[in-house]
N, C-alpha and C positions, 0 to 999 in steps of 0.2 A: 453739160456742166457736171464737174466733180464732185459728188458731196464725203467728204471727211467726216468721222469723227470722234479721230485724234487728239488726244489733249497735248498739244507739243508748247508750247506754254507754260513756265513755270513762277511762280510767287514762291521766292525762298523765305518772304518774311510770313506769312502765311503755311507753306509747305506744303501747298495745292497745285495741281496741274489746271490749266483752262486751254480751252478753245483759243484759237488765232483772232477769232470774232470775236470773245467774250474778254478776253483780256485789255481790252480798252475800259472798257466799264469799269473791272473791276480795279486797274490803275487810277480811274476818277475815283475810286471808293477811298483807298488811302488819300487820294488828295485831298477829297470831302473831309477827312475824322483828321489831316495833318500830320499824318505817317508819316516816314520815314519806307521807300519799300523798291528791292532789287529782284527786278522780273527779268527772267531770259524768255527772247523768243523765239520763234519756230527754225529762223536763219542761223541761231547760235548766236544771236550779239547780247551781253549780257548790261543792262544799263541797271544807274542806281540813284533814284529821284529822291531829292531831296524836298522835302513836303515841308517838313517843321521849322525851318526859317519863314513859312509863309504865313506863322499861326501869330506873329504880332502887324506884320506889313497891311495884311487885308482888313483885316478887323479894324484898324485906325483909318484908313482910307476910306471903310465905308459911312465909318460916321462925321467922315467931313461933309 
């Protein structure tokens, strides 16, 4: 087995590189705080989640 360690990974709302491995987590991070956050990863596909529509949906569902 290969070991890399590459940060090919990137958080432009942040403006940090990560790990292939570690950039999972830290896309739960903005989801946790309801960020707003577009991370490119290692293949080149550039996606752009949208977090902060979730910041009134969940919070009333959980106090049903």
């Amino acid at each position: 087995m290969k070991v890399t360690r590459f940060k090919n990974c990137y958080c432009y709302t942040c403006g940090k590189s990560f790990h292939y491995l570690g950039i999972a987590r830290h896309r739960a991070k903005h989801r946790d705080k309801r960020q707003n956050c577009k991370i490119s990863y290692t293949n080149g596909d550039t996606y752009i989640f949208d977090y902060a529509e979730l910041k009134n949906d969940t919070k009333n569902n959980r106090s049903k």
